[in-house]
C-alpha positions as CSV (number, residue, x, y, z in Angstrom):
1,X,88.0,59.7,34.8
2,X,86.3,63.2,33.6
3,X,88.2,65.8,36.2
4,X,86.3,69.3,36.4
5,X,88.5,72.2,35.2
6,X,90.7,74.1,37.7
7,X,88.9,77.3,38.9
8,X,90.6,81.0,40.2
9,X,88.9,79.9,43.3
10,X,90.5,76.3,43.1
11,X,93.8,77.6,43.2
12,X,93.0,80.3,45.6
13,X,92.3,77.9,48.4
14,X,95.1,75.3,47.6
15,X,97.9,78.1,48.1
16,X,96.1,80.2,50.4
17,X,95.9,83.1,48.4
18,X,93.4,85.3,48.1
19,X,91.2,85.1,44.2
20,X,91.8,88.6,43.3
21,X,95.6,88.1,43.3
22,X,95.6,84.9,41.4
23,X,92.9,86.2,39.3
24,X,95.4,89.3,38.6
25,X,98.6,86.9,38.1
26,X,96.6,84.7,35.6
27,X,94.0,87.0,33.9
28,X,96.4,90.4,33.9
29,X,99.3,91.1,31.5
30,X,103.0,90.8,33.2
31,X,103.2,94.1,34.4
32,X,99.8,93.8,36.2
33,X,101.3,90.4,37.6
34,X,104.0,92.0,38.6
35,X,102.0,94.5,40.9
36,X,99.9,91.6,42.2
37,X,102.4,89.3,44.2
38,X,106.0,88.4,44.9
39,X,108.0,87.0,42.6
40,X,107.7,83.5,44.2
41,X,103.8,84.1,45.0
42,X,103.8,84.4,41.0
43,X,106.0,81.4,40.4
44,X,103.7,79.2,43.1
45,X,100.3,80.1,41.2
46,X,101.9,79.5,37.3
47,X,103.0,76.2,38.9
48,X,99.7,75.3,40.3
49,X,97.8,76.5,37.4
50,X,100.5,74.7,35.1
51,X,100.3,71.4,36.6
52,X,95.9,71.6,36.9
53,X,95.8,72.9,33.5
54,X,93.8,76.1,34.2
55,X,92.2,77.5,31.1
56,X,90.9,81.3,31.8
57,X,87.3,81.9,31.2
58,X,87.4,84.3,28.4
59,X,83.7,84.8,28.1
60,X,83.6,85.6,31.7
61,X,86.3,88.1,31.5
62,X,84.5,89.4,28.6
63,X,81.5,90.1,30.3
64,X,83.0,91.8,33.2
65,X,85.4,94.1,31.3
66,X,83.6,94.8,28.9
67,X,86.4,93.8,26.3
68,X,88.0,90.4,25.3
69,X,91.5,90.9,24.9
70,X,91.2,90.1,20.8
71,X,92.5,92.1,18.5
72,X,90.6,92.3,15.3
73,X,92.2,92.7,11.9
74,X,90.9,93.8,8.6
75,X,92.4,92.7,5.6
76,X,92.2,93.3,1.6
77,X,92.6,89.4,1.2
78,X,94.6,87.4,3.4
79,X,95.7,85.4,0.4
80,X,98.2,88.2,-0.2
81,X,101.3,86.9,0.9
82,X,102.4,90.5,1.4
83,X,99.3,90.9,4.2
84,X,99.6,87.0,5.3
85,X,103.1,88.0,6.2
86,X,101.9,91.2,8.4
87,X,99.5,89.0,9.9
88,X,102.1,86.7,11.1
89,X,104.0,89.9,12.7
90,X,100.6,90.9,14.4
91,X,99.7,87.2,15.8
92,X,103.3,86.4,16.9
93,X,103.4,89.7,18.9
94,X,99.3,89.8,20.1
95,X,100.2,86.3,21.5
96,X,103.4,86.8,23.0
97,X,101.8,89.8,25.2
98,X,98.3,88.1,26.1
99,X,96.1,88.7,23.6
100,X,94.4,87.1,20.5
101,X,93.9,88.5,16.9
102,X,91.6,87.2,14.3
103,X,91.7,88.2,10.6
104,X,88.6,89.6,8.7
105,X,89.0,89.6,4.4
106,X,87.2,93.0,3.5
107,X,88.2,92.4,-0.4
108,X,89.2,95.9,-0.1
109,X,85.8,97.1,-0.5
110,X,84.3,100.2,1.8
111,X,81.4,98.6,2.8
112,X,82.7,95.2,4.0
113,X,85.2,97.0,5.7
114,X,82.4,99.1,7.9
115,X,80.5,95.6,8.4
116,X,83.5,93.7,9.4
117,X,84.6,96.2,11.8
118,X,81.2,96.6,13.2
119,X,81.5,92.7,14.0
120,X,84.6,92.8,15.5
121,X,83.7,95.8,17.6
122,X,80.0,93.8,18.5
123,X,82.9,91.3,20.0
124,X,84.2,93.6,22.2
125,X,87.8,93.5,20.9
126,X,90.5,95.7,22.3
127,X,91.4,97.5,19.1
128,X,91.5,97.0,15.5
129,X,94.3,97.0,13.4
130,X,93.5,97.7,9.4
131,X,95.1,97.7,6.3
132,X,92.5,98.4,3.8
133,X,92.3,101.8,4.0
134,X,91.6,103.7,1.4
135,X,93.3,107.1,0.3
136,X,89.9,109.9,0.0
137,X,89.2,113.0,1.3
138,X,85.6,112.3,2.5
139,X,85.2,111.4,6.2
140,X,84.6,107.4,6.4
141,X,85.1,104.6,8.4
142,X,87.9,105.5,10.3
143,X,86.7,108.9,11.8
144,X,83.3,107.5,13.0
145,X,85.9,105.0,14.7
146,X,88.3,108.2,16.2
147,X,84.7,109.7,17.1
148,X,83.7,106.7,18.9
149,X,87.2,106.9,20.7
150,X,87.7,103.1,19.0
151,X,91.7,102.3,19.5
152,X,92.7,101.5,15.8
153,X,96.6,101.7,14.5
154,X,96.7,101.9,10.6
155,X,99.6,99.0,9.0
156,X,100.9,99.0,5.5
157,X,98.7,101.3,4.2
158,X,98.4,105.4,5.3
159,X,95.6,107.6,5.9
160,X,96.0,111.3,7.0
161,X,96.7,112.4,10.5
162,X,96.1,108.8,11.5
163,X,98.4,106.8,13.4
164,X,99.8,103.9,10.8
165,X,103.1,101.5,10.5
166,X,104.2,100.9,7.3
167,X,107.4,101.1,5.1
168,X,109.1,103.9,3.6
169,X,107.2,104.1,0.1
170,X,108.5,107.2,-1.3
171,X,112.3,105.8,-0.6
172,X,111.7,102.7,-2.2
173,X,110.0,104.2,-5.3
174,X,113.5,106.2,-5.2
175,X,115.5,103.3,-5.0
176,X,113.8,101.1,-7.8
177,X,114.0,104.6,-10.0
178,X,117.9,105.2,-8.7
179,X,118.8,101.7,-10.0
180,X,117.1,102.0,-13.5
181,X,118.5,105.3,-14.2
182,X,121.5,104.2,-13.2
183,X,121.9,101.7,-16.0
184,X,120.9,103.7,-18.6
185,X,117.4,103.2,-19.1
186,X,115.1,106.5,-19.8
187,X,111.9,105.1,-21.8
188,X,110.6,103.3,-18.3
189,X,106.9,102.6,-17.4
190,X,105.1,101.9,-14.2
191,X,102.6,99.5,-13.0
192,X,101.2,101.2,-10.9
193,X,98.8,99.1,-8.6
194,X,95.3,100.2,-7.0
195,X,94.8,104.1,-7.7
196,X,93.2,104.4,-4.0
197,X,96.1,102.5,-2.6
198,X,98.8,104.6,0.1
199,X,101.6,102.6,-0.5
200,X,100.9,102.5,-4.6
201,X,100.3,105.4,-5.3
202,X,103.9,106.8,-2.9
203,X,106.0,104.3,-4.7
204,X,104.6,105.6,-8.3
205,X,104.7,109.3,-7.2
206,X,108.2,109.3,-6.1
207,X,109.7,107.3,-8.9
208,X,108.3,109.5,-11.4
209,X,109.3,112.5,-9.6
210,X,112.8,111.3,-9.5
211,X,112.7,110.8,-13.5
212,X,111.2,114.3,-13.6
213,X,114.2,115.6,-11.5
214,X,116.2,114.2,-13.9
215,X,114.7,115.7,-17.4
216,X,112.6,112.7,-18.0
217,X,108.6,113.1,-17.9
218,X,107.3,109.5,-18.5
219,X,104.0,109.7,-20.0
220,X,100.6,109.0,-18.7
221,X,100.3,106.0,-21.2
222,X,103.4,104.3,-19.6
223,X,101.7,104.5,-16.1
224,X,99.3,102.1,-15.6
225,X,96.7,101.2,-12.4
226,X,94.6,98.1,-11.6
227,X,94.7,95.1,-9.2
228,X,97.3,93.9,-7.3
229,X,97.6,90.7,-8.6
230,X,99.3,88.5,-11.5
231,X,96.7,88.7,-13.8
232,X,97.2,92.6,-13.8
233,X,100.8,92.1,-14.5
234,X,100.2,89.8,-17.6
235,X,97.7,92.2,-19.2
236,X,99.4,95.4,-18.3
237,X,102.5,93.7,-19.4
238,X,101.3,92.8,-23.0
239,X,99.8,96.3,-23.2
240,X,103.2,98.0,-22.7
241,X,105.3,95.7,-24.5
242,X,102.7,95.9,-28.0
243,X,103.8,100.1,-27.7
244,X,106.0,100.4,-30.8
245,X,108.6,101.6,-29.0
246,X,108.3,99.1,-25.3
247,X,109.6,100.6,-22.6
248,X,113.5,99.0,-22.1
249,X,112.6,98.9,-17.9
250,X,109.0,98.3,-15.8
251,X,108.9,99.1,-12.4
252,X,106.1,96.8,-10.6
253,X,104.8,98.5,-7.6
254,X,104.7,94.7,-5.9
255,X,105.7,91.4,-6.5
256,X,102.5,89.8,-8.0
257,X,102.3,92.2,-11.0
258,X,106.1,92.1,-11.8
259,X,105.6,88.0,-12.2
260,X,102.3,88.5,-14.2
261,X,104.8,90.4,-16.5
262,X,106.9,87.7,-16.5
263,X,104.7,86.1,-17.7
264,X,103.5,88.6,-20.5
265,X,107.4,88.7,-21.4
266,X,108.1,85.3,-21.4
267,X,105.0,85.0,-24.1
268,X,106.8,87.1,-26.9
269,X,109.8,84.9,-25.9
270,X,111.9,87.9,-24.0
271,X,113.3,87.6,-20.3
272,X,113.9,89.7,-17.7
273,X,117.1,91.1,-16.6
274,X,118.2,90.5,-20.8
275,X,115.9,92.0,-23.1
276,X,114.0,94.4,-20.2
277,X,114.8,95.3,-16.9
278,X,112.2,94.3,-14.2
279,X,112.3,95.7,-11.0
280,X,109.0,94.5,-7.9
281,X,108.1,95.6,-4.5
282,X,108.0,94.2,-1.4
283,X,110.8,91.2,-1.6
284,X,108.5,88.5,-1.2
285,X,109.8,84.9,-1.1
286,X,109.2,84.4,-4.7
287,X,111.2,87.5,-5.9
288,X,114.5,85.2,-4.6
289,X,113.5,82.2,-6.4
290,X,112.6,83.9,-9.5
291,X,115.6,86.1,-9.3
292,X,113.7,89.2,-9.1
293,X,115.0,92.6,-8.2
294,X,112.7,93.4,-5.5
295,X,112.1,96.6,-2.4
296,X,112.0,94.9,1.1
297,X,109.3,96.2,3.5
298,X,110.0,94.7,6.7
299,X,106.6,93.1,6.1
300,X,106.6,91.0,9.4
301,X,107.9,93.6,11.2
302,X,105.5,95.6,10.5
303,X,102.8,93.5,12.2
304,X,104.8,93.5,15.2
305,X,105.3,97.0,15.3
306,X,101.4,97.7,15.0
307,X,100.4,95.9,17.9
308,X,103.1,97.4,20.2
309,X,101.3,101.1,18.9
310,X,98.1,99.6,19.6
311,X,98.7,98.6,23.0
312,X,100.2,101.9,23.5
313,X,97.5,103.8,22.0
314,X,95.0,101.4,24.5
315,X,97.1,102.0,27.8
316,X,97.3,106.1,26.9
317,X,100.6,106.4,26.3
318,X,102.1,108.6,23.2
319,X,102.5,106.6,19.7
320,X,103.3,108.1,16.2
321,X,103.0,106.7,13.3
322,X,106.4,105.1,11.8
323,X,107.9,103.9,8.2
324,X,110.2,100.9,8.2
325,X,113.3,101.8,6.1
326,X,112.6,100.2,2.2
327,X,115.9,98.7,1.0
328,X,116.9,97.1,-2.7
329,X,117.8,93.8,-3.4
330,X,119.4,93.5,-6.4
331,X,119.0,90.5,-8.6
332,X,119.3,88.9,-12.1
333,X,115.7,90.6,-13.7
334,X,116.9,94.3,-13.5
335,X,120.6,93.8,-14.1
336,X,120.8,95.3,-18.0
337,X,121.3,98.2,-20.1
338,X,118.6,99.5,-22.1
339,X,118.7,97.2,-25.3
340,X,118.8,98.8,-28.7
341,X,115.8,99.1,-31.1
């Protein structure tokens, strides 16, 4: 038999209680639970709810806050494992404290970015959390949002004054450099990733500072933008190594582009970590498998993090912006000297 779903009022009446505290236990967040009842007035209304299988009325809630308790994220492309990983951070952590995210794919493209958010925002979300930002100096997006007073936290990507979570980009663009001058190698090149990219462009600027700091310039021709993908790798890859004098070590400023060059090496029948040192970014899954010297970014924790900022930013309390530590894990693809020739 069809039984009608449990109500606030339901409940109400079969513990006595009066709806605006159940209402609070099971509509509220923890702490607004706790302010609402006892302890074992709390524990008798989960029970109850539990056992009826209450299911909150989000649309009403909607309509009479005036938000929905969704969080709405935009994305470059959540085919990016990198990004896919940060949205696992920001779902696990949205869930765990009451509310619900969904995911918006903005191709990392101004425009759909703007129309996305608009959508989201028509929703009523909570906040937004976005990580196709672009680097500029014209006024966009993001401060008609701060004008609107829009709650908005910034993740893997950084923007100006705004608040954003991401990793340490200039350290690990230190690191990767560190390790390659360490063994030797001076005729280096960069690929370099998306131009209006935060995180790209700190992990080239700080690697070729630290070659500067140590005598060696490397030239504009052995610093090369595009996509972050594998295609970009393969083609940059073949460009650098048809130079008559190839670089002897590539920094990849993520994962995707160092295997594209894998693939670009393995073509002209060389491998990484033996004829040309490789180092990625980012320490994806893949860079273990494939043996890749990699920078971890505390990519999932970094999806946590925003939302905790965001909910912080929402209740009016302080936030600040914050950069995970990068770290380098060394493997097999960066491990030798510069070869001869």
């Amino acid at each position: 038999m069809n039984r009608r779903p449990a109500t606030l009022r339901g409940i109400a009446q079969q513990l006595d209680i009066h709806v605006s505290t159940v209402s609070r236990v099971l509509n509220g967040t923890l702490d607004h639970a706790g302010r609402a009842a006892s302890k074992e007035t709390i524990e008798r209304i989960r029970a109850l709810a539990a056992s009826l299988d209450y299911q909150p009325n989000t649309h009403a809630r909607t309509l009479k806050t005036r938000h929905s308790r969704e969080i709405g994220v935009l994305v470059p492309r959540l085919s990016d494992i990198v990004l896919a990983t940060v949205y696992e951070g920001i779902d696990e952590a949205a869930s765990a404290m009451g509310y619900t995210s969904f995911v918006a794919n903005t191709l990392d493209l101004p425009e759909r970015q703007r129309e996305r958010g608009e959508r989201a925002l028509a929703r009523n979300v909570t906040g937004l959390i976005i990580s196709d930002v672009h680097t500029t100096d014209e006024p966009g997006f993001l401060e008609e949002l701060e004008a609107r007073q829009v709650p908005f936290v910034l993740v893997s990507r950084r923007r100006g004054h705004h608040c954003s979570v991401t990793s340490d980009d200039e350290m690990g663009g230190r690191l990767a450099a560190e390790h390659l001058f360490a063994q030797g190698h001076t005729r280096v090149a960069v690929i370099a990733g998306e131009p209006y990219s935060s995180n790209a462009r700190e992990r080239t600027a700080s690697f070729v500072a630290f070659y500067r700091e140590q005598g060696v310039d490397i030239a504009a021709e052995r610093i090369i933008t595009g996509h972050f993908d594998t295609h970009t790798g393969f083609v940059t890859g073949e460009r650098l190594l048809s130079h008559p004098q190839p670089p002897t070590a590539i920094f990849a400023v993520n994962d995707f582009l160092a295997i594209g060059l894998f693939g670009a090496l393995r073509a002209r029948g060389l491998m990484a970590g033996r004829d040309i040192a490789v180092v990625g970014y980012n320490d994806t899954p893949l860079a273990e498998h494939l043996q890749l010297t990699s920078i971890s970014t505390s990519m999932h924790a970094q999806g946590v993090r925003a939302v905790e900022t965001l909910l912080k930013r929402i209740a009016g309390e302080p936030i600040a912006s914050y950069r995970f530590p990068a770290a380098l894990k060394k493997r097999a693809s960066s491990q030798c000297p510069p070869s001869r020739g």
